[in-house]
C-alpha positions as CSV (number, residue, x, y, z in Angstrom):
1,X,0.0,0.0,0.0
2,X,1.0,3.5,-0.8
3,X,1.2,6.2,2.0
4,X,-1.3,8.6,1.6
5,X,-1.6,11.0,4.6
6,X,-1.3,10.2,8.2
7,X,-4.0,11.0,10.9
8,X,-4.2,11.1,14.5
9,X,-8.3,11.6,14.2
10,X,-9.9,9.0,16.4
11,X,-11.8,6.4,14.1
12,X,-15.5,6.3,13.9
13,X,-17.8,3.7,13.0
14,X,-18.8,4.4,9.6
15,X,-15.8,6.4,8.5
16,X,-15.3,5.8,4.7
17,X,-11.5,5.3,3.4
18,X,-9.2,5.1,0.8
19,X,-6.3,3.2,0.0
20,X,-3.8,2.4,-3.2
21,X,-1.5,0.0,-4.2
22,X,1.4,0.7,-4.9
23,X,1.4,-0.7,-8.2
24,X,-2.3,0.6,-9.2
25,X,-1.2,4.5,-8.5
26,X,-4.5,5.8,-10.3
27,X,-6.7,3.5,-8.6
28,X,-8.2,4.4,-5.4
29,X,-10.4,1.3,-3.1
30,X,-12.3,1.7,-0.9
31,X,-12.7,0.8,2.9
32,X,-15.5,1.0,5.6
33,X,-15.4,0.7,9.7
34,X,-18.0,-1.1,10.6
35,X,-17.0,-1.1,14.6
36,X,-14.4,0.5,16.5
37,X,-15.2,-1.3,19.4
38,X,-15.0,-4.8,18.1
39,X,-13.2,-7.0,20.8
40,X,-10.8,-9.5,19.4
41,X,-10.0,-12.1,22.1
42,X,-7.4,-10.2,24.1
43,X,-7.4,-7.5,22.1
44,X,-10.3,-5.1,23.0
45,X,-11.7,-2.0,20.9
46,X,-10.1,-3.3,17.1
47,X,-11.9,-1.4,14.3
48,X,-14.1,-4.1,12.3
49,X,-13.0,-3.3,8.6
50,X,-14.9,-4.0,5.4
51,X,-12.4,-3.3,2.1
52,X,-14.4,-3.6,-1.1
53,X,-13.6,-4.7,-4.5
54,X,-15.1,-1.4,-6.3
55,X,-12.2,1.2,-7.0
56,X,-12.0,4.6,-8.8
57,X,-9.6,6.8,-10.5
58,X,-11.0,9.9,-8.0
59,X,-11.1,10.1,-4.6
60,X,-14.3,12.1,-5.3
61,X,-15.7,9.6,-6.9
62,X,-17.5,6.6,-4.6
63,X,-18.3,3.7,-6.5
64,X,-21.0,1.7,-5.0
65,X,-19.9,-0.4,-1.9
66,X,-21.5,-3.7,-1.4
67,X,-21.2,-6.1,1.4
68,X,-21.7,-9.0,-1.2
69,X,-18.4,-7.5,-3.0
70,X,-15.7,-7.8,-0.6
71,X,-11.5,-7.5,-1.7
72,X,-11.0,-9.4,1.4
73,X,-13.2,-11.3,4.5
74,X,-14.0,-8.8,7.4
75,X,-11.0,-8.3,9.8
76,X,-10.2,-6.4,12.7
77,X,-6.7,-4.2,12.8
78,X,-5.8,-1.4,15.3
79,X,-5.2,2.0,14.2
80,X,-2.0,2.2,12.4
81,X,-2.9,2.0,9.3
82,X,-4.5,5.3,9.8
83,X,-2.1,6.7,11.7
84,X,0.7,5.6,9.0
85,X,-1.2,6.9,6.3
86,X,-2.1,3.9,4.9
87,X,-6.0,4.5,5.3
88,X,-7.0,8.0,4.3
89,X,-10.3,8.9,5.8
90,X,-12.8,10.7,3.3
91,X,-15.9,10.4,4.8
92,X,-18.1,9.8,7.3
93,X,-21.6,7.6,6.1
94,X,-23.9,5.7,8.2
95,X,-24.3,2.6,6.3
96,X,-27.8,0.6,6.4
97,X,-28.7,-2.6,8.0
98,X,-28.2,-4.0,4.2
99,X,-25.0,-3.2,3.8
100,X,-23.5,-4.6,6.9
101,X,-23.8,-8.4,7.6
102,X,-25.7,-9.4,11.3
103,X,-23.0,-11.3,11.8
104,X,-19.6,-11.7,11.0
105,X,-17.6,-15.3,11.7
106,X,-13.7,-15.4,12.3
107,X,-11.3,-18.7,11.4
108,X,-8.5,-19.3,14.0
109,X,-5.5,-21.0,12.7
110,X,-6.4,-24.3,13.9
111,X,-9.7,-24.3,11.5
112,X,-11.9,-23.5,14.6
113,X,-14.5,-21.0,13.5
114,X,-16.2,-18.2,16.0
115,X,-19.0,-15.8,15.5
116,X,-18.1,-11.9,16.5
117,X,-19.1,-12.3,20.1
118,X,-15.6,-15.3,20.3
119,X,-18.1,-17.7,20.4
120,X,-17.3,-21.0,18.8
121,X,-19.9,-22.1,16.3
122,X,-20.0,-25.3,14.1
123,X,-21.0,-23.6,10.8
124,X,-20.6,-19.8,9.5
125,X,-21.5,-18.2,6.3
126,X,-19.0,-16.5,4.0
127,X,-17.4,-14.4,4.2
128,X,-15.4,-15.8,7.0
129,X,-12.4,-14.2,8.1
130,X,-9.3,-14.7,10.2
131,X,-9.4,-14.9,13.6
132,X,-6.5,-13.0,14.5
133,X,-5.2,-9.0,14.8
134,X,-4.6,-7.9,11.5
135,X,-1.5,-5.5,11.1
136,X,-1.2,-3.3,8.2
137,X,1.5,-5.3,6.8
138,X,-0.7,-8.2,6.9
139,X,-3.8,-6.5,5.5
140,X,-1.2,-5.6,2.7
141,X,-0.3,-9.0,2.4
142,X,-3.7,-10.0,1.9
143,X,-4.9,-7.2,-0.6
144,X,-2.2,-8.1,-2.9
145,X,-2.9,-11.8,-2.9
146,X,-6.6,-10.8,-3.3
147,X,-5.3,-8.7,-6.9
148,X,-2.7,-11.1,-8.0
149,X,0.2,-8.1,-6.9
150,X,3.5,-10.1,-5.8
151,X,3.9,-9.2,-2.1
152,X,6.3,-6.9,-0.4
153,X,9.3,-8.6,-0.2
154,X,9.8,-9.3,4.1
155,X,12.6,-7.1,5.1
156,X,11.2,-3.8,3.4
């Protein structure tokens, strides 16, 4: 991901975001907090991200965001993607009860799945996603799998 412009702003629920690849310089996607009190095992108050597939060449520009289009599951990071300048915070929308899933479902890495609560459950719809505090390396990891981009190579 490129570095945009870093922000200290505490992050709301429903703050709209921009990102870009590195290797997609006119393209900006798009990213939505759904919580920023989402509590990740140990790890309380994680923002609950939605990254979507749509992207445009203008930051002015919002295609249309839909839950059913996601770049990536659902994940929960802490702030320093914002605060890196990774995330570039546009907006602020309150999204409806149609464009946020009721419930969200999380893998760990030993194939045990959990609802958002961190209860374990024997089935979950998709999206599911990974069970785990998401850094913005990983996230970057993740995106570029998602878009066919080689990753980052590990020491840079």
């Amino acid at each position: 991901m490129m570095v945009l412009e870093a922000s200290r702003k505490k992050i709301k629920v429903g703050d709209l975001f921009v990102f870009q690849m590195s290797q997609e310089p006119n393209l900006y996607r798009f990213g939505l907090v759904i919580k920023n009190d989402f509590n990740l095992g140990p790890f309380p108050n994680c923002n609950l991200v939605y990254l979507y597939e749509a992207c445009s060449e203008s930051i002015d520009e919002v295609p249309e965001l839909n839950r059913e289009k996601l770049l990536i599951p659902p994940f929960a990071t802490n702030n320093l993607a914002w605060s890196k300048g990774y995330f570039l915070t546009i907006s602020n929308i309150v999204p409806s009860e149609a464009e946020v899933f009721s419930e969200h479902y999380f893998r760990d890495t030993s194939g045990n799945l959990y609802n958002e609560s961190g209860v374990r459950v024997k089935k979950a719809h998709e999206p599911v996603g990974i069970w785990a505090l998401r850094s913005y390396r990983t996230v970057d990891d993740s995106i570029s799998e998602a878009l066919g981009i080689p990753l980052v190579p590990e020491d840079e």
